[in-house]
C-alpha positions, 0 to 999 in steps of 0.5 A, spaced: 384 801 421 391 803 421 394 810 420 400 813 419 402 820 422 408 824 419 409 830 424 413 835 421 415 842 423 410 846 418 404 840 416 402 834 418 400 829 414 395 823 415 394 817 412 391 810 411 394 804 410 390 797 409 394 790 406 391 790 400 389 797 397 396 800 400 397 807 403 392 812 402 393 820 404 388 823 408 389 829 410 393 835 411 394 839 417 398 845 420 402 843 424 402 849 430 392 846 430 394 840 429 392 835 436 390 829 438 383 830 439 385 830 430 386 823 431 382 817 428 380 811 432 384 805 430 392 803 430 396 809 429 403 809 427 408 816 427 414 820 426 415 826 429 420 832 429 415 836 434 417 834 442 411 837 444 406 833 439 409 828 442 409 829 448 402 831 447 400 824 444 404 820 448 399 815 451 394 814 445 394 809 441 401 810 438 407 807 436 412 813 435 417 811 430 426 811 432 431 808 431 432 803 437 424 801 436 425 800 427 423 794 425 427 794 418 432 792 415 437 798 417 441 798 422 442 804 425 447 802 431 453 805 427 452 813 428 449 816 435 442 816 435 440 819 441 438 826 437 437 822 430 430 825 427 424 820 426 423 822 419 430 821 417 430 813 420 423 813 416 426 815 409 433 811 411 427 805 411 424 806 405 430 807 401 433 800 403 427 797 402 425 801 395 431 802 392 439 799 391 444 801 396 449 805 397 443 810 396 443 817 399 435 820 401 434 828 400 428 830 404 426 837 402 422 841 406 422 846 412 429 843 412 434 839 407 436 833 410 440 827 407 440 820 409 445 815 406 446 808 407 451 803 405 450 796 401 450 793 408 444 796 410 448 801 415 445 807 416 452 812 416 449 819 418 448 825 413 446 832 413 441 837 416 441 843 413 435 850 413 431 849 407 429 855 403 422 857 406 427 857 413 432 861 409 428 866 407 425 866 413 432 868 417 434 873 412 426 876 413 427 876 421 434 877 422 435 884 418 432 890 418 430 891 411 430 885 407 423 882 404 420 876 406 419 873 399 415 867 396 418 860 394 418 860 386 417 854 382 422 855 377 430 855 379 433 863 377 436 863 371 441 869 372 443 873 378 438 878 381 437 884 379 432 887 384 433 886 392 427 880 391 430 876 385 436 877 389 434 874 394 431 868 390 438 868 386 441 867 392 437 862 396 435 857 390 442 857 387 445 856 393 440 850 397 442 848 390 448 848 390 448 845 397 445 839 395 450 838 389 456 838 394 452 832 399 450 828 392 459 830 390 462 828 397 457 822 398 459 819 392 467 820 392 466 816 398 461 811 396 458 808 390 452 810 390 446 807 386 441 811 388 439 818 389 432 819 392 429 827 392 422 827 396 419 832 401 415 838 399 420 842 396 422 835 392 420 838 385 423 844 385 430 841 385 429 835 381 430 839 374 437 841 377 439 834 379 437 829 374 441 823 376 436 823 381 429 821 382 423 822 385 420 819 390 413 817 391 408 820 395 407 815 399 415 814 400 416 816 407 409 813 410 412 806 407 419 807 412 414 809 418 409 803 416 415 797 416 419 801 422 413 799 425 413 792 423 407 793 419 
């Protein structure tokens, strides 16, 4: 059997991949439980932005996707990949192989991250920003009084009134408005056909970005399942 295995800063995620019935997510871990005695038997292929799971992992039965091992068709030999995250050589597969190029990825989740690559195939970089829960978080952990408050699902229709709705207003408006500006600059400079919204966060922003689609749950899984040749 073949797996593939996102490791990301808050959940892993665990999924099936057969050749004929496709990708099939199994199961959601936290991160922070998650070790290698989670580990089914069979042919793993992974992403991970946790050093110390990977360490933990190195020796099993996985193939630890990056840029100098992908097997895609992105050639990522144009910007320094040294630090470039696997999730982010993930997407940049699955865009090129799902999508017309130019095409940027938005990966929304514990961070907000964006990937562009060119019609040639060309990886050319991107950003990497905090996303909202990690927002809220630095504000909660990093003052003495501000409340640590929950993601909404809805995007604040007028600037905050209380403490709390301010801290919504402030947050969401603004990872909001972060987000425009990569689609603007990345737009200005190249022609973009494509502009892909995925990660857990994705859904919140689809609303505000209507030249934008979302992706399939299975999307990042596809650019680990080709980076590893599969």
């Amino acid at each position: 059997m073949k797996y593939l295995l996102n490791i990301g800063n808050t959940h892993t995620t665990l999924a099936q991949y057969d050749t004929h019935k496709g990708i099939s997510l199994l199961q959601t871990f936290y991160t922070e439980n998650f070790s290698k005695n989670d580990l089914p038997e069979g042919e793993i292929a992974a992403i991970s932005v946790v050093p110390k799971l990977r360490k933990e992992l190195q020796g099993m039965n996985v193939f630890f996707l990056d840029s100098f091992n992908s097997c895609g068709k992105v050639d990522f030999s144009q910007v320094d990949c040294s630090t470039l995250g696997a999730d982010r050589v993930a997407n940049a597969e699955a865009l090129a192989a799902f999508y017309p190029l130019p095409g940027i990825v938005l990966d929304c989740g514990t961070a907000i991250t964006m990937e562009l690559v060119d019609g040639e195939n060309v990886f050319l970089g991107g950003a990497i920003a905090p996303g909202r829960s990690l927002m809220r978080r630095s504000l909660f952990s990093g003052t003495a009084q501000l409340p640590d408050i929950p993601l909404s699902r809805n995007i604040p229709s007028d600037i905050g009134a209380g403490t709390r709705n301010t801290i919504a207003f402030g947050v969401d408006c603004g990872c909001i408005g972060m987000v425009k500006e990569y689609i603007r600059i990345a737009r200005e400079k190249h022609n973009i056909k494509s502009i892909v919204l995925t990660g857990g966060d994705a859904k919140f922003f689809h609303p505000a970005l209507p030249e934008a689609v979302l992706a399939p749950l299975d999307f990042t899984y596809h650019g680990i399942r080709i980076g590893a040749g599969w």
